[in-house]
N, C-alpha and C positions, 0 to 999 in steps of 0.2 A: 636569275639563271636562265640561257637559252640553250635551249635544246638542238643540236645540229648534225644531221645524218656524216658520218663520213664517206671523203671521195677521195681517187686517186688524188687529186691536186692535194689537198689536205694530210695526205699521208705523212710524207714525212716531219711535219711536224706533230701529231699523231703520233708515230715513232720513238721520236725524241722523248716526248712524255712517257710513255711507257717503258721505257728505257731507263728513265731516269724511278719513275715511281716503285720498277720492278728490281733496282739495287736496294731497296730498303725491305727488310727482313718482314716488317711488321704490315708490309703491302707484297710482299711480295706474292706472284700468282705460276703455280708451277709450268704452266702450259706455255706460257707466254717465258719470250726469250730475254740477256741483257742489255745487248748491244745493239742502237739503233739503228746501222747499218741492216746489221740481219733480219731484224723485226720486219724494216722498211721492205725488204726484197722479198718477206716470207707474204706482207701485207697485199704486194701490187700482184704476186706472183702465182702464190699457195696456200691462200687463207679462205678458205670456206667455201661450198658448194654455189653459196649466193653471192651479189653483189657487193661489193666493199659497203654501198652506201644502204643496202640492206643486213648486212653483217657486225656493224660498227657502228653504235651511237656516242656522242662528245656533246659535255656540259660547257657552257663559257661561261665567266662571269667579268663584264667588261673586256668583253674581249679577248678574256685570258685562259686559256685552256685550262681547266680543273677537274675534268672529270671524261672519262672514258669509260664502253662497256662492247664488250664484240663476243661473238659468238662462233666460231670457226665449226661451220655445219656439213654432217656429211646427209644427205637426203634420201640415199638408198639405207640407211642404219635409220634414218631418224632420230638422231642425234647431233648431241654439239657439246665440243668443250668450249668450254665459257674464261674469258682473259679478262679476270675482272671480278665485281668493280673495282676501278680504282679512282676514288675520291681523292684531290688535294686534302680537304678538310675532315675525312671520314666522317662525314652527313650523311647519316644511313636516308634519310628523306630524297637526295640523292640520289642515292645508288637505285635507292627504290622506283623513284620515278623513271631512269635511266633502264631500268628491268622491266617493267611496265612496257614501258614504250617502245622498246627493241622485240619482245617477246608477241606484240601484237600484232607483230608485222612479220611473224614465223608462218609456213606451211606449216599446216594443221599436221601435216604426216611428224614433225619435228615435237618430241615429244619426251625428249630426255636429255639432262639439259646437265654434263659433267664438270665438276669445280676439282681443280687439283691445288689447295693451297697451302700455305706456310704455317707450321705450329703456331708463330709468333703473331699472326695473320687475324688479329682478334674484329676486326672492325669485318671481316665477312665472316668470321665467325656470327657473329652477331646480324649478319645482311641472314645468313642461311636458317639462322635460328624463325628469323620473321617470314623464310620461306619456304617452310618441310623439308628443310634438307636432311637429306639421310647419311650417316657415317658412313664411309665402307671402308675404311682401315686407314693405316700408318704408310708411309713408305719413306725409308732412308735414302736420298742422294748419294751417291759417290760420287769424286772425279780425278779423271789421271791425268797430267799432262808430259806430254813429251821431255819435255825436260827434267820431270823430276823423274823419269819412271827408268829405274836400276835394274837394266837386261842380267839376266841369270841362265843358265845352259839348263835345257830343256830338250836334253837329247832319244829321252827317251819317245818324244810326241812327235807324227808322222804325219804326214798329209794325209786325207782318204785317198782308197783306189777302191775298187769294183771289190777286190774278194773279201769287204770287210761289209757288203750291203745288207745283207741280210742281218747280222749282229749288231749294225747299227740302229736298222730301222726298227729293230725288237728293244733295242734299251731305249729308243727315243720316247716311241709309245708307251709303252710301260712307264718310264718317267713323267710325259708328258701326253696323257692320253686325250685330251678334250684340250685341246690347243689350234692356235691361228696354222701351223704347219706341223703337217704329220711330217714323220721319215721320209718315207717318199717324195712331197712338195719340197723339202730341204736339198735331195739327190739332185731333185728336176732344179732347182735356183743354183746351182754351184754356175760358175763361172769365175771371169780373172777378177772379181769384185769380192765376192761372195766363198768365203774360205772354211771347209769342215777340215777339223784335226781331229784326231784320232791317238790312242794308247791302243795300243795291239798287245794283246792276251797270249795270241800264237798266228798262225799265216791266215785264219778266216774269223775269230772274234774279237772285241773289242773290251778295254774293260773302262772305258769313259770317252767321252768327246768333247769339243766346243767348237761351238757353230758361230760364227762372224759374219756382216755384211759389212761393206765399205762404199762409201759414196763419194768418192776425190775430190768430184766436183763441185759441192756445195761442204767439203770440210768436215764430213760426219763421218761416222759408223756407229754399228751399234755390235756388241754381244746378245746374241738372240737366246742362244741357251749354249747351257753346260752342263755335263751329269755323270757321274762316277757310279760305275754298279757298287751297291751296298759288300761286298765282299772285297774291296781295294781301298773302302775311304780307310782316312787316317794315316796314308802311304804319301803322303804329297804330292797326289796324281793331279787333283784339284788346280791347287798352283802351278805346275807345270803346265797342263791346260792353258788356263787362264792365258801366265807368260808369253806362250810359244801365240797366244793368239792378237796380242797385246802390239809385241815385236812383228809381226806382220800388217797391224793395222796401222802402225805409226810409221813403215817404210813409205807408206808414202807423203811425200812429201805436203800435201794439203791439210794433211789429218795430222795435228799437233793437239787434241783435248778428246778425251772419253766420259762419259757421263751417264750413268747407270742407274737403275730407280730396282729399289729391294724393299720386299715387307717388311717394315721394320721390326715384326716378330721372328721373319730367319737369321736367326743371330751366325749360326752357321755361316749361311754365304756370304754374310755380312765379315766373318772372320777372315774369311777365302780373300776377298776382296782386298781386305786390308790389308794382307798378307801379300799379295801382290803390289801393293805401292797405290793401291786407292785410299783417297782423303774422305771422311763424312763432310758433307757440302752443307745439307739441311735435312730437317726431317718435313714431309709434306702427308696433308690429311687428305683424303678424296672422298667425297661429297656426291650425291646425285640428288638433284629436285625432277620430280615427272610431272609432267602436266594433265589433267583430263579437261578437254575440251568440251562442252556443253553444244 
């Protein structure tokens, strides 16, 4: 087996492997994408604080590409989600060497090291066992796609305006109190990408919302949050929600797939979702190993 940093030149075939390794259920790694196309562009373009050929080590044997390990590092967190490994032969001796050797060559500040993988996913199971990985939960995949997703009238859901700020940013926190975006930061992101809806209670409260961002140009969006005050669930404000946010993310015309990651313990929004026209994709387990450096 030789050991070979990866470089741009070598990407895309790089790529290809992982592309091909991350259609199979039982390799599959959630962080990492299916289509080598995408991978390729996320590789050259938007993969990790460091160099490709600092970020990415590949196994040969004979020449033949069998094993890859990458790290996608961000350096002000000290962190990295981790694409990988992935073994042709699931040789944990492999993977190990390949983690060794990538890991040696990290800033010391990089010290938390994130696995997001496949139930089915037993060979890093078995990689994480040999290296204190710790559990931190379940998460359910969803995904919608354009053409399966069956628009339904959602009339009662509004766009936000100003006299609904304050009642919104009281339910967001409340909901979501120790989060990436308070109420406020959500206000300040609106623009023609980035879409909040709104159910109106009366002309100044609200009694749920969902918040959307859209990215055209690289094919994406996500649902960032959605939340119904405890006094309207079970009214089917939820789906409405969702719907009305759904049918604005897929007008445009780049954005044809959704794909959403849930606890797999909120059976709840797990219901929400489905209820909307979202498929379960997979269920993924998330993993962290920390390092202390000597």
């Amino acid at each position: 087996m030789e050991l070979v940093k990866a470089s741009p030149e070598n990407s895309r075939e790089l790529a290809a492997f992982l592309a091909k390794m991350n259609s199979i259920q039982s390799a599959h790694i959630g962080f990492c994408g299916e289509k080598a196309e995408e991978i390729h562009d996320q590789l050259r373009t938007d993969f990790s604080d460091l160099p490709l050929e600092k970020s990415f080590i590949l196994a040969y044997e004979d020449r033949r590409l069998v094993g890859a390990l990458g790290l996608d590092v961000d350096l002000e967190q000290g962190y990295a989600e981790v694409w990988g490994p992935f073994v042709e032969q699931e040789e944990l001796e492999t993977a190990q060497v390949m983690w060794n050797e990538l890991v040696a060559g990290m800033p010391q500040e990089v010290k938390e090291f994130s696995f997001f993988i496949n139930e089915e996913n037993r060979f890093v199971k078995a990689f994480l066992a040999n290296n204190n990985g710790v559990d931190q939960g379940s998460h359910t995949i969803l995904e919608l796609t354009s053409d399966s997703f069956a628009s339904e009238n959602s009339s009662k859901i509004d766009a936000y305006n100003k006299n609904y700020e304050d009642s919104f940013k009281q339910l967001h926190d409340q909901f979501f109190p120790s989060t990436y975006y308070s109420g406020a930061t959500i206000l300040q992101r609106l623009n023609d990408t980035n879409h909040l809806f709104i159910a109106a209670k009366n002309d100044h409260d609200i009694k749920g919302y969902v918040y959307v961002e859209a990215n055209p140009n690289h094919g994406e969006a996500s649902i960032e949050y959605i939340a119904v005050a405890d006094e309207y669930r079970k009214e089917g404000m939820g789906k409405s929600l969702l719907i009305s946010a759904v049918k604005t993310l897929f007008s445009y015309p780049q954005i044809n797939q959704l794909t959403l990651s849930v606890s797999k313990e909120n059976m709840a929004a797990i219901r929400l979702y489905v209820a909307a026209g979202f498929k379960v994709k997979y269920n993924l387990i998330s993993y962290d190993v920390v390092l202390t450096y000597v």
